[in-house]
C-alpha positions in Angstrom: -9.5 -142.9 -32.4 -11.5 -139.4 -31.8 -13.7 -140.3 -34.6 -14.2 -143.9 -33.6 -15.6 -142.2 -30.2 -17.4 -139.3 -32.3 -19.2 -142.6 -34.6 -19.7 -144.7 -31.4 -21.7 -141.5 -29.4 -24.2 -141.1 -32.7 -24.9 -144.8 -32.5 -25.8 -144.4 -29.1 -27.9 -141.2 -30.0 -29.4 -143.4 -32.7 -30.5 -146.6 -30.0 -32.1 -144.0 -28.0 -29.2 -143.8 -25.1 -30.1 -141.7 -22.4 -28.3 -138.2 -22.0 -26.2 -139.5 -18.7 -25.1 -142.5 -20.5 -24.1 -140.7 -23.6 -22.1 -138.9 -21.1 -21.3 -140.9 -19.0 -19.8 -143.2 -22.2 -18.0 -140.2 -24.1 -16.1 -139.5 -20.4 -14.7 -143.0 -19.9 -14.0 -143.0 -23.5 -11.7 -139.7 -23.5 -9.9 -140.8 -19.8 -9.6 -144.0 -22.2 -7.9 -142.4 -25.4 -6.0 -140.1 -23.3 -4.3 -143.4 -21.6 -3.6 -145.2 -24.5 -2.2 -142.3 -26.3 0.5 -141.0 -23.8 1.3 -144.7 -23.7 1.6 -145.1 -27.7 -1.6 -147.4 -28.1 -4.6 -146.8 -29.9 -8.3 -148.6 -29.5 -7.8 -150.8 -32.5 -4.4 -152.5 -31.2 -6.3 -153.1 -27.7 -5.2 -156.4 -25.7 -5.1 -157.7 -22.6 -1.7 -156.7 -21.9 -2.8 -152.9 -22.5 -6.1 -153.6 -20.3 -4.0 -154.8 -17.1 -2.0 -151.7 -17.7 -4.9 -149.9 -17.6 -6.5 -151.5 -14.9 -3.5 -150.6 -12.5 -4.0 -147.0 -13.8 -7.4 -146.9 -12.8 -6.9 -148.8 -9.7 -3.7 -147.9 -8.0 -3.0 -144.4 -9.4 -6.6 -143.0 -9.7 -8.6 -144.9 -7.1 -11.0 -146.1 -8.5 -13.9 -148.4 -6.5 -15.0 -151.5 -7.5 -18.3 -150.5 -8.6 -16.5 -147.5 -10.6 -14.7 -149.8 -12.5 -17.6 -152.4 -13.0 -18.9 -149.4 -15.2 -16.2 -148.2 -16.4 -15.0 -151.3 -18.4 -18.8 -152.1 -19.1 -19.0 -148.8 -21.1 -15.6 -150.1 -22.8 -17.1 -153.2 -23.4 -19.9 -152.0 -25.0 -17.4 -149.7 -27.0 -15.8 -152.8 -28.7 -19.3 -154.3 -28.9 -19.8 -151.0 -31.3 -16.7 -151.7 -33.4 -16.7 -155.5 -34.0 -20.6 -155.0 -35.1 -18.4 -152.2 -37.6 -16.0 -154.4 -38.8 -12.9 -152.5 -37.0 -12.1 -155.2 -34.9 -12.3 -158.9 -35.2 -13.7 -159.3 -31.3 -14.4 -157.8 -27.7 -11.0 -158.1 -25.6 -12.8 -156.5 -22.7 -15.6 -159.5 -22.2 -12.8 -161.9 -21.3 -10.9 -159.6 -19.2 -13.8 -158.0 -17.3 -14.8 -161.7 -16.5 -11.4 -162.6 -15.2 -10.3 -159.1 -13.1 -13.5 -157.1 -12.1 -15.0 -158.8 -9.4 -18.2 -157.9 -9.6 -18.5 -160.1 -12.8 -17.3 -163.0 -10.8 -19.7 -165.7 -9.9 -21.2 -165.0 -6.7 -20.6 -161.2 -7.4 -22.9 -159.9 -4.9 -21.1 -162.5 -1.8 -18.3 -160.1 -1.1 -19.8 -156.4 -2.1 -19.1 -153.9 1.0 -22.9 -153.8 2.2 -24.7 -150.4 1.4 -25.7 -148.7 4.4 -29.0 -149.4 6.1 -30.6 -148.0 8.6 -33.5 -147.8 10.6 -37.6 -147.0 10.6 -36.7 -144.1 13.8 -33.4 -143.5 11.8 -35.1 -142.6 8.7 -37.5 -140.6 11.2 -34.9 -138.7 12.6 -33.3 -137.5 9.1 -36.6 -136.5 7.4 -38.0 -134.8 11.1 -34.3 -132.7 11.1 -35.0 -131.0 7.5 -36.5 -128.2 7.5 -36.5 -126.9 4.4 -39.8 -127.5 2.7 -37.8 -129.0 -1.1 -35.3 -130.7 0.6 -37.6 -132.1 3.2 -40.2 -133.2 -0.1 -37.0 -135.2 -1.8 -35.5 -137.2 0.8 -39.6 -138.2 1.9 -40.8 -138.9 -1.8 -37.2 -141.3 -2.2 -38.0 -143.2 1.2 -41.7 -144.0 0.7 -41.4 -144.5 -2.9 -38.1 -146.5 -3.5 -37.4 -144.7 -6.6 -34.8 -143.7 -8.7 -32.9 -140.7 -8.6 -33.3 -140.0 -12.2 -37.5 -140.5 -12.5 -37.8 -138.3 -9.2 -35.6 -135.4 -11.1 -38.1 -136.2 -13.9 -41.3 -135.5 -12.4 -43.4 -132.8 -13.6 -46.4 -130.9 -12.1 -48.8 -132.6 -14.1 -47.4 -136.0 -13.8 -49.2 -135.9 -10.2 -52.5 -137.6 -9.4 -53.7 -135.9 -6.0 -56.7 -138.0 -5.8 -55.3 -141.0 -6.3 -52.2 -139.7 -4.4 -50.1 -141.3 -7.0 -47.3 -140.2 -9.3 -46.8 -141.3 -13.3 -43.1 -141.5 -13.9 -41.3 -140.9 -17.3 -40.6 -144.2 -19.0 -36.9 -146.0 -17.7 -35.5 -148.8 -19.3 -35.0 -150.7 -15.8 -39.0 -149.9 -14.9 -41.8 -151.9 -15.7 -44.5 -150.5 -13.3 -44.9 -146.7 -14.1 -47.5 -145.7 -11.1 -45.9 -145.2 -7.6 -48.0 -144.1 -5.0 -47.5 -142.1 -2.0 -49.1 -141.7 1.6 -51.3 -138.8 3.6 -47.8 -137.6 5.4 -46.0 -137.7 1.6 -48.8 -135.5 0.4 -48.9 -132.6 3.1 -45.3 -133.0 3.0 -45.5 -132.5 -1.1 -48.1 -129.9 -1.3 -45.9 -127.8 1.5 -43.3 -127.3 -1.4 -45.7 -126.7 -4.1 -46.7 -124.0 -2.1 -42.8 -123.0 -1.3 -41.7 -123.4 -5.0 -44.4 -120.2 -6.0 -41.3 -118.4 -4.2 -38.6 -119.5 -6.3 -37.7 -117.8 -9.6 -39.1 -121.2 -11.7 -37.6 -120.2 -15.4 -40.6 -119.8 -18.2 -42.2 -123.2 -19.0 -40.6 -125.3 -16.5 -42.9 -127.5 -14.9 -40.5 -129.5 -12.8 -41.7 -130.7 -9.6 -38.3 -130.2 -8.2 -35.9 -126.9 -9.0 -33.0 -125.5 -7.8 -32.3 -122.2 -6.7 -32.0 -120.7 -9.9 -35.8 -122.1 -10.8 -34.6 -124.6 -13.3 -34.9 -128.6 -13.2 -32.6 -129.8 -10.1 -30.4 -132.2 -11.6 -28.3 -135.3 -9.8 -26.0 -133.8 -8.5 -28.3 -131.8 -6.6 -30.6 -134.8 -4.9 -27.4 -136.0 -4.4 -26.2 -132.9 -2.0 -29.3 -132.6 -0.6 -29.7 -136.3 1.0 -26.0 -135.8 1.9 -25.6 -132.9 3.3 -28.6 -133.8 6.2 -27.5 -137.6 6.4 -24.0 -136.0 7.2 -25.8 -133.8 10.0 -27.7 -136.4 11.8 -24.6 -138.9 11.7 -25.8 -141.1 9.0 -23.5 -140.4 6.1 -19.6 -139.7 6.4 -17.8 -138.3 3.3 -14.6 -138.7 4.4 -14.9 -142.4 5.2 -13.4 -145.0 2.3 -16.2 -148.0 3.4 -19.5 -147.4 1.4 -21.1 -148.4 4.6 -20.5 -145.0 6.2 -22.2 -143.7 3.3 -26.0 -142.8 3.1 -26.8 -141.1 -0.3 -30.2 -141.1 -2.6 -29.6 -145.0 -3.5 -29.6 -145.8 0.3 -33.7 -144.8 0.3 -34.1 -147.3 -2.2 -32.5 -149.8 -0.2 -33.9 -148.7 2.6 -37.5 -148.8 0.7 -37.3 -152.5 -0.3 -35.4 -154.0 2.9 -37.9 -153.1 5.2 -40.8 -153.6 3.1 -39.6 -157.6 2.9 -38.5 -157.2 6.6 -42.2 -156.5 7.5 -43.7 -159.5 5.4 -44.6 -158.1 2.0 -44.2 -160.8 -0.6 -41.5 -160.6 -2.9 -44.0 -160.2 -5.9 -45.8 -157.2 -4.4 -41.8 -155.9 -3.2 -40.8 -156.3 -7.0 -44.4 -154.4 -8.6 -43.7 -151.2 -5.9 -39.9 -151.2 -7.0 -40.8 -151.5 -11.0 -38.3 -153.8 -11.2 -38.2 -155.0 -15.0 -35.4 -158.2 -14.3 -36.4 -160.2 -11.5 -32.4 -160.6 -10.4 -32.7 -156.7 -8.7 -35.4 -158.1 -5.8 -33.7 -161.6 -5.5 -30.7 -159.9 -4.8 -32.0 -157.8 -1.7 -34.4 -161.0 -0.4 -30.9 -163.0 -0.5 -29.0 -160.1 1.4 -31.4 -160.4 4.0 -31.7 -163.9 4.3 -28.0 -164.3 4.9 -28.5 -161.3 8.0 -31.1 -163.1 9.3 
């Protein structure tokens, strides 16, 4: 089975996976193996009997969310995809069961989600006027007025800025299509205050990321996410300790934020999908049927 997940992890290499779903893949794949083997299964003798087992593993014992386990059986899923194309296995079990027990695959998936947390033009005000530091201040601004991702604003290099046009050219993303965002007079004073704070920083040799950490090297995920947290916490917006994803406001939430009020304030849907760089139409239909049903 460690060499199945060994072969599986090239493949992915090979179709030009990104480096956080390659991990993301071989870490559900060991918490996977590790399961079926104190249990005296293997991947190859996988049915649905072993998946509910699994399921109430992942459920009940670790505590697992809904959304967690939307992804985690999807990277299974694609796992089986891998060995029936192989010829290990005669079929996907996990397509039939991730259709019958994870509700998100359910029709209507998106009716009974826990909304994400939204909050207001002056709320938004409030969290970017209470940083003060000059990075931090730069993230949580550039995620509002842009709506993007969390990976293409870690991404961002130096030169991938166009000050006269005020607009930024992300790296290529599989769910982009539109790879110009642009950014306002308050973004760019905002921006150029922590090009000029990042001169103080120990930036490592031939980095040329916009954003670094303390240690001068690219700031990674984890770091944009304790960066929006850590203020959102400190102005009341985001609460760690609570279980409902409502009382949550972490880099995602801008991007909702982002495209909510832009259809709030009239922007046709069209010009709502271009600024996102939404590449399936589904994304924007799902946030313009949100706030249809609030309305």
């Amino acid at each position: 089975d460690g060499e199945l997940i060994k072969e599986f992890i090239s493949d992915c290499r090979l179709r030009n996976f990104s480096d956080e779903s390659i991990r993301s893949y071989r870490s559900i794949l060991r918490i996977t193996y590790s399961f079926l083997k104190s249990h005296g299964f293997s991947f190859v003798g996988l049915d649905k009997y072993v998946l509910k087992r699994l399921l109430e593993h992942l459920s009940f014992e670790k505590g697992y969310s809904v959304k967690t386990l939307e992804n985690y059986f999807s990277a299974l899923s694609s796992f089986y995809d891998f060995l029936v194309y192989e010829g290990v296995v005669d079929r996907n079990p996990v397509l039939p069961f991730r259709k019958r027990y994870i509700r998100q695959y359910k029709v209507g998936r998106h009716v009974d989600d826990p909304p994400r947390k939204l909050i207001s033009v002056e709320q938004m005000k409030m969290l970017i006027d209470s940083i003060l530091d000059p990075r931090d201040k730069a993230i949580v601004t550039l995620l509002a007025k842009t709506g993007i991702r969390r990976k293409e604003l870690i991404n961002i290099d130096l030169e991938d800025i166009n000050w006269e046009e005020q607009s930024i050219q992300l790296k290529p993303h599989p769910k982009r299509s539109n790879l110009t965002v642009f950014f306002d007079d308050e973004c760019a004073r905002i921006l150029l205050r922590w090009l000029n704070a990042r001169k103080n920083y120990p930036v490592k040799p031939g980095c040329t990321a916009l954003f670094v950490n303390e240690r001068g090297e690219r700031l990674n995920r984890h770091g944009v996410y304790d960066v929006v947290t850590k203020y959102a916490e400190k102005v009341g917006l985001h609460n760690p300790k609570s279980q409902r994803m409502e009382d949550h406001f972490t880099p995602h939430c801008c991007r909702h934020w982002f495209t909510t009020w832009l259809l709030r304030n009239g922007m046709p849907r069209e010009y709502v999908k271009e600024l996102r760089g939404d590449r399936r139409g589904e994304a924007i239909d799902i946030y313009h049927h949100m706030d249809q049903k609030k309305s």
